[in-house]
N, C-alpha and C positions, 0 to 999 in steps of 0.2 A: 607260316600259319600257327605254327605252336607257339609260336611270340607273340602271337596276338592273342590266342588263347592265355596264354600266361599273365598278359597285363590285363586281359577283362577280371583274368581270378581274382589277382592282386588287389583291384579297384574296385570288385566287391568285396572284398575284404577291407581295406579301406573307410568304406564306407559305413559298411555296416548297420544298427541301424538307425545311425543320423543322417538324415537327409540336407543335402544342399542344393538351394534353387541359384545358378548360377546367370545371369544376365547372357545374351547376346553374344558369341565373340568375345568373351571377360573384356568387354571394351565397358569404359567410364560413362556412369549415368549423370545426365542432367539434370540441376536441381527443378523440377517441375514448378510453375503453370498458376493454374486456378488455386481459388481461397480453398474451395472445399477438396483438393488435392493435394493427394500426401508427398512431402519431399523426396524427389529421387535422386540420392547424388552416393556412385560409388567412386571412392577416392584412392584404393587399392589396386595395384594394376599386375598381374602375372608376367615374368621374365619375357621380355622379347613382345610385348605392347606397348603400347602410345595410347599417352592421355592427350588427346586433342583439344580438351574442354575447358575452358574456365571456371572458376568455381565464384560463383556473383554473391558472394557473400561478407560484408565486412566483419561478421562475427567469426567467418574463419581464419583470417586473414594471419591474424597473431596466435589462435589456440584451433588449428586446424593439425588433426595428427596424423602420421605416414606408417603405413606399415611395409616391413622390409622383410626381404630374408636373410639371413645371420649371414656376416653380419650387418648393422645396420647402415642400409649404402641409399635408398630410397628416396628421394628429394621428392619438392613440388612446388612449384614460381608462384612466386604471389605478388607479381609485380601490376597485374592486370584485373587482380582482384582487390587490390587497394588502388590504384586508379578508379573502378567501380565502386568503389566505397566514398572516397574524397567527394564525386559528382554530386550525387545528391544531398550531399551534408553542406552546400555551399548553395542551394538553394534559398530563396526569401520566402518569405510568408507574402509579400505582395501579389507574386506570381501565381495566382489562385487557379490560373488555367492549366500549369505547368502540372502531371502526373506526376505524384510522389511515391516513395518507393512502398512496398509491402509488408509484410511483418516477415522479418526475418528468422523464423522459427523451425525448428525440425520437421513441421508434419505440414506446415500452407509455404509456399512459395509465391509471389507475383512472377507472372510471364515476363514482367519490363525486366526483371532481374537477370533473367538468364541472357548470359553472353556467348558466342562460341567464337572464339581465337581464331583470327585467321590463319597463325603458327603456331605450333605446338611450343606449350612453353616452355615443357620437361620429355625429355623422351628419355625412356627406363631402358633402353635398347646398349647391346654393349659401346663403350664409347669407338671403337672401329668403325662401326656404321655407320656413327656422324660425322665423324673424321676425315676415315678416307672413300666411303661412300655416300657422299650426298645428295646424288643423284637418287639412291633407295629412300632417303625422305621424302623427296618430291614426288615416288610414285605411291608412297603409304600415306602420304595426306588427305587426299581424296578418297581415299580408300574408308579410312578412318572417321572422317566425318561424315563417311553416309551412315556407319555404324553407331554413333553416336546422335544421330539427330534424335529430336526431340521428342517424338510422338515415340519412336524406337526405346527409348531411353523411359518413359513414361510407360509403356506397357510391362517392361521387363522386371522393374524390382522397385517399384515404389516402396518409402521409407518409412519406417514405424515408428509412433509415438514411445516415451520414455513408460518403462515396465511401473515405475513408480517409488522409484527408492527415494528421493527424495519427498515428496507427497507424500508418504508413507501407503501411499496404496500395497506397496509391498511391504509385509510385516515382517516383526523381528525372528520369527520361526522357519522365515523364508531365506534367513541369510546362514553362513557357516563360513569356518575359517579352519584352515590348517593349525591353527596356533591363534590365543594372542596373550600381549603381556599384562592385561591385568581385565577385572572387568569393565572397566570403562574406556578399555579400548578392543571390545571386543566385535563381532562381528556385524552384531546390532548397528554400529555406531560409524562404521561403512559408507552411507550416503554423502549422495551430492550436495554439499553446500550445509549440513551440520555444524553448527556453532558451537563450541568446547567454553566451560565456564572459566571463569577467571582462574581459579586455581587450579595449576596443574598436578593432575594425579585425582583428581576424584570419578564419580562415577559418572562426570557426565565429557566423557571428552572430547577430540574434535576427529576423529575416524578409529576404521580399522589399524592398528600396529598388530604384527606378528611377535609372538616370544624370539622366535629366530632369527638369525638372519640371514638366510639361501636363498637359493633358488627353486625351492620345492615348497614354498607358501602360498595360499592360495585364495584368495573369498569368493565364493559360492554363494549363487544366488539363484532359486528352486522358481520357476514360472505358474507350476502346479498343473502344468498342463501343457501340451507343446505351442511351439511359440518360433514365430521366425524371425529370430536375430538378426540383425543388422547392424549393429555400434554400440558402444561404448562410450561413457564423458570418463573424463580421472581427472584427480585432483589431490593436492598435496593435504597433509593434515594438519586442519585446525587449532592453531595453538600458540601462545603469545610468548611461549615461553622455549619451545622446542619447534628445530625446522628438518619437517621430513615429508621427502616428494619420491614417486617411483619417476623412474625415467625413463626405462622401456619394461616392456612386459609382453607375456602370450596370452591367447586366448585359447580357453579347450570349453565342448561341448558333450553333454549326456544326452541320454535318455534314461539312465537307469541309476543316474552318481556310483557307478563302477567301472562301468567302459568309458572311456574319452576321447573322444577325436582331436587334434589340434586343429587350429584356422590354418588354415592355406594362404601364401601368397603364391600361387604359381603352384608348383612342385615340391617345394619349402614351407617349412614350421615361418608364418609371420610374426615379424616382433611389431611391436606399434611403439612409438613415440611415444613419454609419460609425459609429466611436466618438470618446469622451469623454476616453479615458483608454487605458492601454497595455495593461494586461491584463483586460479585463474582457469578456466575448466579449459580442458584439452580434448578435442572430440576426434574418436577411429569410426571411419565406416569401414565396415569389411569390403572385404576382393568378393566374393560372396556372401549373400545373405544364406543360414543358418538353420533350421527347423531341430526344434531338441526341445527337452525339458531344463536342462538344466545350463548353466553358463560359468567355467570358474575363470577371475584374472589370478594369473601367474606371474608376479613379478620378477625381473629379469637384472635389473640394476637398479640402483636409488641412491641419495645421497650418503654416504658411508660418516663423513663427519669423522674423520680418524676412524675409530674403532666402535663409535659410538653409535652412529648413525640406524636407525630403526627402519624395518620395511613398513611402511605407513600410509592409507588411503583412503579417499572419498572417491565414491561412484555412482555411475548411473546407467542404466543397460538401455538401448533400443529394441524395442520387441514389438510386435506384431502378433497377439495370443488370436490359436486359430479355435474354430468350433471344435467344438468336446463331440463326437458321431454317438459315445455312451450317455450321453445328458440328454434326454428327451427333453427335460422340464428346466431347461437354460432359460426360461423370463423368469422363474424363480429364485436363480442362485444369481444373474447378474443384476449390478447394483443401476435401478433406475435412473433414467435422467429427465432432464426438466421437460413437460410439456408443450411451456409456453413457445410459440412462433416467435423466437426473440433472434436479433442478429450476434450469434455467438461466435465470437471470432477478436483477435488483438486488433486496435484502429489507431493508424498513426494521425498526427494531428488532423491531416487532410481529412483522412475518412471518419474522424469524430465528427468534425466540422459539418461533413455533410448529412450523417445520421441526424446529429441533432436539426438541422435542419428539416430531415426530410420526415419526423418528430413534427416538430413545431408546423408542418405543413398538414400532417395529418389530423392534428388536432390545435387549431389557431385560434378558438374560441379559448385554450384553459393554458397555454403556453405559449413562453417569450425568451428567448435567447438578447444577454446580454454581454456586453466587459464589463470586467471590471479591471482591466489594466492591462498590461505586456510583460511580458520574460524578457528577460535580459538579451535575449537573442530577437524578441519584437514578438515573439509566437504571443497570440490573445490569450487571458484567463476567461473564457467562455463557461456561465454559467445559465442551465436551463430554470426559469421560473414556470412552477404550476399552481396554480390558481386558477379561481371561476372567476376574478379580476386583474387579471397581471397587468402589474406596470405601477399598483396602486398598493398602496396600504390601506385596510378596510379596518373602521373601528371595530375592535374586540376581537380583530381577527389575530393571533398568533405569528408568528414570520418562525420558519426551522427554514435549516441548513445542513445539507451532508458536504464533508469536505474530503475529496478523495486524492492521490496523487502525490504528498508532500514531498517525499521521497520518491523520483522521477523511476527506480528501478520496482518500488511496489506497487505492479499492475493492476491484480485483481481490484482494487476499490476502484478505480476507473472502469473497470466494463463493465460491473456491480451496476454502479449508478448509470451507464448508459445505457443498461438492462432495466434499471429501475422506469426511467422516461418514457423506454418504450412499452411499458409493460403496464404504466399508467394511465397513456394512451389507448393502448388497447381496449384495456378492463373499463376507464369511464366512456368509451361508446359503445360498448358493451352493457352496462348498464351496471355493474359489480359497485352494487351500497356503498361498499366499506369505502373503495375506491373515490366514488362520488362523495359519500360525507368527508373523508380528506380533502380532498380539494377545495368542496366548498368551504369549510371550516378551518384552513390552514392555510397560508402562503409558504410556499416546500421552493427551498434554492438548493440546489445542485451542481456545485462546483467538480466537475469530474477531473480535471489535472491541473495543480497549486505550483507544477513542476515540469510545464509541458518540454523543455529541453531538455534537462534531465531522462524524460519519457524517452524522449528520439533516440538515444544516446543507447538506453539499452534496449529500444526495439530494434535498435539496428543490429545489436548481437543477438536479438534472438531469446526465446523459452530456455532454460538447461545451462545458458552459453553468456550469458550475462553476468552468473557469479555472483556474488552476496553484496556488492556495495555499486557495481557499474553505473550511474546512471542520477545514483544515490541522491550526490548533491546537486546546488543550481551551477548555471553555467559560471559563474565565479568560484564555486568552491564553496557553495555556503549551506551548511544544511541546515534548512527552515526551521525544524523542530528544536531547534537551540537559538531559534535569530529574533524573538520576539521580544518587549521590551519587560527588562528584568522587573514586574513588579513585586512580587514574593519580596527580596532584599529588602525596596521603599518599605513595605508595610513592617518588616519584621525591625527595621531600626528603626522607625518611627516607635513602634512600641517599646522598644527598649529606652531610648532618649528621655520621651515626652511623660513627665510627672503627672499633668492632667490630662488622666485617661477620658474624658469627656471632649476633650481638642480632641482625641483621634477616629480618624474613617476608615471604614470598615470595606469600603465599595469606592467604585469611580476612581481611583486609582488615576491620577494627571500622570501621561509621561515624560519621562523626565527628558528635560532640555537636551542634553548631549545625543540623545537615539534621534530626536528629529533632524540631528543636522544632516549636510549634504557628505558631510564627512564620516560620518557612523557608517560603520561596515552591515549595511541591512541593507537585503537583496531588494530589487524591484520587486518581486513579486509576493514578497511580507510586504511592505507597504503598500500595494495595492491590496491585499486582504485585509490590513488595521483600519484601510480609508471604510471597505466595504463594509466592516463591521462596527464604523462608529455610524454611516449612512443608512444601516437597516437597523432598527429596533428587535435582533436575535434572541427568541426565550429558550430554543434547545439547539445543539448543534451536538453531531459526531462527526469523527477525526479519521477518517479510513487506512489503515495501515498495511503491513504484511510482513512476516517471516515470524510468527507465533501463534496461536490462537488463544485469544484472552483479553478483555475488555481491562483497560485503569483509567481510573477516575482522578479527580484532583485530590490535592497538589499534586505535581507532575517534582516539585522540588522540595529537596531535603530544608530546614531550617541552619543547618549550623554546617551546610556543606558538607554533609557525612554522605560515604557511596551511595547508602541505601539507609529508609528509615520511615517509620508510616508519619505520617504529616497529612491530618485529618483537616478540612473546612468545616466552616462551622455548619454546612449542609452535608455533613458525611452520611447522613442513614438515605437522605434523597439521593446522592452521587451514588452508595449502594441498591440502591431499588435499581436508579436505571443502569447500572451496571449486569444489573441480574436479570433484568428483564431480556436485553439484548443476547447476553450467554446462556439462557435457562430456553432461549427459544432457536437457537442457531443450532441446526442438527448435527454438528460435528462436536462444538464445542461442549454439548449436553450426553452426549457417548462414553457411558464412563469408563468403557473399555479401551477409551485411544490410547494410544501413548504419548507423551510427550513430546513435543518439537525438536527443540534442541536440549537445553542445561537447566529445564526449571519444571518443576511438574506443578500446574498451575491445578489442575484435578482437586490439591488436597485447599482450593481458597475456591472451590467451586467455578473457578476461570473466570474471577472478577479480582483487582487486586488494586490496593492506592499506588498510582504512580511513582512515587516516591521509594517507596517501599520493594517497589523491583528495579528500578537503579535511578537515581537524582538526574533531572532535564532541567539547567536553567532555562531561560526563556521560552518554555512551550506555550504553545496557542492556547491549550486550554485553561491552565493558570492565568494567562493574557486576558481570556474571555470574562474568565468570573471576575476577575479584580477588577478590568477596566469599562467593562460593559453588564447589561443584566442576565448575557447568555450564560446558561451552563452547556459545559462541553466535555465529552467522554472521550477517550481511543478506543477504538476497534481494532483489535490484529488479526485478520478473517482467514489467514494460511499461516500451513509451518513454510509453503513454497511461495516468493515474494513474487515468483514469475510460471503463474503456473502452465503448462501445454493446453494449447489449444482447446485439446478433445476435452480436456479438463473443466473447462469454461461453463458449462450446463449443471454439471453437479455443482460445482459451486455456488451459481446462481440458486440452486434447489435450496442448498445448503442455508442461505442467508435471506431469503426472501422476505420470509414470515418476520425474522428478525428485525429488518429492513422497514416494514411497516409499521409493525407493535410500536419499533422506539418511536416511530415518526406521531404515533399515536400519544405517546408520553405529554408531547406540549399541552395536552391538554390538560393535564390532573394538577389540581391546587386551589388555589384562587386566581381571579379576575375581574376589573372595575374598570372602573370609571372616576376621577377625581375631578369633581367638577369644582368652580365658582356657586356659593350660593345664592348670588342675585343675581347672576348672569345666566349661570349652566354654561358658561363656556368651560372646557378643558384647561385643565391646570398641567400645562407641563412640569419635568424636573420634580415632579412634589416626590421625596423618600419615603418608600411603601417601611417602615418597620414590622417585624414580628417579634413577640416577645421570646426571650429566649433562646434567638439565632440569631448571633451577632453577623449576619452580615444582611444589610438591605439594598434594596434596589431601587428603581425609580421611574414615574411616567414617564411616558413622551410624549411629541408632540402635539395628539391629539387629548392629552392627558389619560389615555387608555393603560391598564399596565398589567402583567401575568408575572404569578408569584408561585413557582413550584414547589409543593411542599407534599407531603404524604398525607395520609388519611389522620386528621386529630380535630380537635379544639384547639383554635388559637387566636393570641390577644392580639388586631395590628392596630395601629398606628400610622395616620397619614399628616404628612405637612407641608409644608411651603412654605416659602419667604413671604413677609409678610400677609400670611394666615394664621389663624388661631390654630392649632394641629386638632385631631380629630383622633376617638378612638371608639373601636366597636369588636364585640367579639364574633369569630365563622368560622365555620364546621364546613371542614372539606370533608368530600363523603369517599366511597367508595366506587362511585361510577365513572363511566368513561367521560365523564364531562365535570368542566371546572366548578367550582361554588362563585357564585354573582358576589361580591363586595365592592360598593361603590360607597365613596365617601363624598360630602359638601361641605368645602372648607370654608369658615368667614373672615372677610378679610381683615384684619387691623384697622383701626380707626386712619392710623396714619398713611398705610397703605392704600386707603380707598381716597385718602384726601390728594396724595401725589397720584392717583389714577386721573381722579375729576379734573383737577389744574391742569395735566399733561394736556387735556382733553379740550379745555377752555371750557367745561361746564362749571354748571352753578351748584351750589352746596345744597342737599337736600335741607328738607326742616329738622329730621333726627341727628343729621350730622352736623348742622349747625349747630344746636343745644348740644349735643356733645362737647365738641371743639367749646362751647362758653362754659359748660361744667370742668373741663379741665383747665382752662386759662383761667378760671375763679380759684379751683384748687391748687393751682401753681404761685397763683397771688397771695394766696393765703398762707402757703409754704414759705415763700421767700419774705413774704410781712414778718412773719415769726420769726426767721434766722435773723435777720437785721435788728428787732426788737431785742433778740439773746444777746447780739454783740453789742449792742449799744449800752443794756445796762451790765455786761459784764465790763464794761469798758469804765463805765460810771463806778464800779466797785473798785479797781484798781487806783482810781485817782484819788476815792476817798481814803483807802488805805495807805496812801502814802500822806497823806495829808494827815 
């Protein structure tokens, strides 16, 4: 009895006062279930248990972490969870009946996902018992699986979203470090998936480093409140120049940053697995989940590098922050989220597929789902159209386009826009003006994935677990934002060559022979967006990005191949208007308290910046747009996180909505006409809109309709066509939400109207025939004179020799 007395003392002493909510039988949780339910998966198991469970995740597969007790002897098979992984990556898109998997993320699981092992595929048991008793495995298997079923496993320790070091939800005041060696690698700079800039050693660099090098370093990260822990991501640090990864480490918890508990594995201080490699995130769930305020990692080993080697890291904590009981007035301290009934949550292709569908069903009168091509892998480029006419182009009507996805690992612009669909839907049978005058006044295309394999790629690893490039490029290896055709270069040697600056263009840019061949390295899916964009007459497009926050404009490339360098169009004050409009209205990037993302503090250029100017992109789409078409087109970087969580997904949306619309609002400001025939009133396609002043113009189309973006002035334009007289008139675009009318009536050429009538088999009017005989009289008269010059200069000659 005093032994038992003695181990309660103990183990409230122990305890103290961090509390730990321990699972079931410390038996392993199953990753849960339903969309709107939290991931439950514990992967830690106490001396003398069995993990029965599979873990149905291909994002763990390779960066799934083990915690051990010293020393590190802990294993876990992953022979069955890549099997589960292979399955549905080998699935077709034809198969439309076939369920496809779920979003692979820390906080939703799909139920198709979870597996449970018919055999245990690791048992933590000492190797005796399997050895020479295996007969006690056959009676703990049963045993064991009733403990870990499902609904079991779901009541007991459901998993928490990330605390927010990467999103920066967690601030810099909220981190601390034992040590570090300078300031830019101080504790601030800690997070998951931080970017270090080119030069090493300045203030922006790619994690935590410690001054020291022990065992007694630490980064601290403060909750501000208690919070029940559950895991950890780690990651090596950021750096092109230096390589340094922790490779195992402890964890200890506060409540008061003086007392500390360590994590338990069993009865033992656990070590957890670090990483292999510098970006590849590494995820521990604890043996137990944690209640505490504060969390520090301890690193335990790391790469040494001779003598050199730095303790160095990126991270990110699982937490679960609980009610404050002293906060009465908790609506006012936490940060609201979006009202709107929107479906917030990541959608693998399938589930796009059917959203926008079930969209386009709620409202069939003002939307149409179309392709415009295939992925390399066959997945469709599905874009929604909204319009009060879809399917058509209306004259004077405007055509925009948001493009989101290009980069298959940058999610957010993809649930953005499938947020935006539904949200338009809603609002125009709702009856919401602003709503309804866009629609009717604008034809809006919605491209939500430019990169749908790429998507699959790091939905399948998951929020947190996908890492800074996963996903990135197309299924060939190609990333879009550099695959379009080079025209910057054509324009800039032609200027430099061409002595008569009146030969050169300014617009319409032809591409060059070699990109269209079958043998040009240009993905399927850039060529289906060059077809889309020569087949719609686009006046505004945005580029949807992630992992910064910050709008750039064109050029997207340097002139003389320099890293970085501003390279203005000749529309720079309009490429800045809608640059500013979109960050002067996006509630995070207009916050002049944030902080910066990664390595560049965009703050001091008001978070618009020319492309160019923060690092040279040959080939991007938006350079592509203005040179070869009449669109202009912006990027949007709408997170520092390229893949944010779940829960995350509403503020976001809050975040960019108003932004979202304003720009869509932009097509409309400048001029707009009409370039007709003046005996006909037919449309004069192709005719070049000039402005004075702005060396770059544009040009009707087919119905000879045309929109000319320009800011609020007085300006001179200029309209022509082949075989018409040009035309010139001066208009004041105003300051309202609406364009200024400028239609032009061009007259044809006399010679032009005469191969129109012949084409025709008509007869010559009466004015054109006197025409046609005043100029065959005055051409008779010309050439009588020259013949009459030569003849008596001819007559001079003979005489003078003579």
């Amino acid at each position: 009895m005093a032994g038992v007395l003695h181990f309660m003392l103990l183990f409230s002493l122990h305890c103290g006062s961090v509390t730990s909510a321990k699972p079931a039988d410390d038996t392993t949780t199953v990753r849960s279930t339903v969309d709107a339910a939290f991931l439950t998966t514990e992967s830690h198991f106490p001396a003398g248990k069995t993990n029965d469970t599979e873990v149905p995740s291909t994002g763990f597969t390779s960066s799934y972490s083990k915690s051990t007790a010293k020393p590190l002897k802990s294993t876990k098979s992953t022979k069955d969870v890549t099997e589960a992984a292979e399955r549905p990556a080998s699935r077709k898109d034809t198969k439309e009946e076939e369920e496809e998997e779920g979003p692979l993320e820390l906080e939703r699981r799909s139920s198709r996902s979870v597996k449970v092992a018919k055999k245990p595929n690791t048992i933590l048991k000492k190797s005796k018992l399997i050895t020479k008793k295996p007969k006690v495995v056959k009676k703990v298997k049963p045993h064991v699986k009733h403990r870990v079923s499902q609904s079991a496993a779901t009541e007991t320790v459901p998993q928490c979203p990330p605390l927010g070091l990467e999103s920066l939800k967690v601030r810099d005041t909220q981190l601390r470090a034992s040590s570090y060696k300078r300031r830019g690698l101080g504790a601030h700079r800690g997070r998951l998936n931080i970017q270090s800039g080119i030069e090493d050693g300045d203030i922006y660099d790619g994690g935590w480093c410690a001054q020291h090098r022990d065992k007694t370093q630490w980064l601290e990260v403060d909750a501000r409140r208690l919070t029940r822990f559950t895991g950890v991501i780690l990651q090596g640090r950021s750096s092109i120049w230096s390589w340094n990864v922790v490779h195992s480490y402890k964890v200890q918890f506060s409540n008061d940053s003086l007392l500390w508990k360590p994590c338990l594995n069993g009865s033992e201080e656990a070590v957890f697995e670090g990483n292999q490699d510098l970006d590849t995130p590494v995820l521990a769930l604890f043996n137990t989940s944690t209640v505490a305020r504060y969390i520090r990692i301890n690193p335990q080993t790391w790469y040494e590098n001779g003598t050199q080697g730095d303790v160095c890291l990126r991270a990110e904590v699982l937490g679960c922050t609980l009610p404050d009981p002293n906060n009465i007035y908790a609506w006012q301290t936490e940060p609201t989220e979006s009202t709107d009934k929107l479906d917030f949550r990541h959608h693998n292709y399938k589930e796009m597929r059917k959203l926008m569908k079930s969209v386009n069903e709620a409202c069939p009168d003002i939307t149409r789902i179309y392709s415009i091509g295939k992925s390399h892998s066959g997945l469709k480029l599905y874009v929604m159209e909204i319009s009060d006419n879809p399917g058509k182009h209306e004259l004077g009507e405007p055509e925009f386009r948001y493009v989101a996805g290009m980069h298959g690992n940058e999610v957010l612009g993809r649930e953005i826009l499938l947020n935006l669909m539904q949200y338009m839907c809603q609002e125009y049978k709702r009856g919401d003006q602003r709503i309804v005058h866009l629609v009717k006044e604008t034809r809006i295309h919605l491209l939500p994935s430019m990169n749908p394999d790429g998507y699959e790629m790091a939905f399948k690893k998951g929020s947190e677990l996908a890492g800074w490039a996963w996903g990135r490029y197309s299924y060939e290896g190609i990333d879009m934002n550099h695959n379009f055709a080079d025209l910057n270069s054509e324009m800039w040697n032609a200027i430099e060559l061409e002595t008569d600056k009146s030969k050169l263009i300014n617009h319409y840019f032809p591409i060059p022979e070699m990109y269209t061949s079958e043998q040009a390295f240009v993905a399927s899916e850039t060529r289906a967006v060059i077809n889309w964009m020569q087949n719609i007459p686009f006046v505004l497009s945005a580029n949807l990005h992630g992992g910064e926050l910050v709008v750039t404009y064109p050029y997207d490339m340097t002139r003389d191949w320099a890293p970085r360098e501003h390279t203005p169009t000749a529309d720079e004050s309009f490429f800045r208007w809608l640059a500013t409009v979109y960050a002067s209205t996006n509630q995070v990037m207009s916050n002049p308290d944030r902080r910066p993302c990664h390595n560049k503090d965009f703050r001091r250029y008001n978070n618009i910046i020319n492309g160019a100017d923060w690092h040279t992109v040959p080939g991007s789409m938006n350079d592509f747009s203005y040179l070869h078409t009449n669109c202009f087109a912006v990027t949007v970087e709408l997170s520092c996180d390229k893949f944010p969580h779940v829960s995350e997904l509403p503020m976001e949306w809050q975040n960019n909505r108003e932004s979202l619309l304003v720009f869509m609002e932009q097509v409309h400001r400048g001029l707009k006409g009409v370039v007709r025939d003046k005996d006909t009133a037919a449309g004069i396609p192709d005719a070049v809109i000039k402005v004075d002043d702005i060396d770059h113009h544009i040009r009707s189309v087919s119905d000879g309709d045309y929109w000319r973006l320009l800011n609020p002035g007085e300006y001179r334009v200029t309209a022509s066509a082949e075989g018409y007289f040009p035309s010139s008139r001066t208009c004041q675009v105003m300051y309202d939400h609406f364009p200024t009318i400028c239609d032009f009536r061009l007259t044809k050429m006399p010679q032009q109207r005469l191969k129109d009538i012949l084409a025709k088999g008509g007869k010559l009017p009466k004015d054109l025939q006197l025409r046609l005989r005043q100029l065959r009289l005055r051409k008779l008269r010309v050439t009588t004179k020259a013949i009459n010059q030569r003849r008596a200069a001819a007559a001079a000659k003979r005489a003078k020799r003579m």
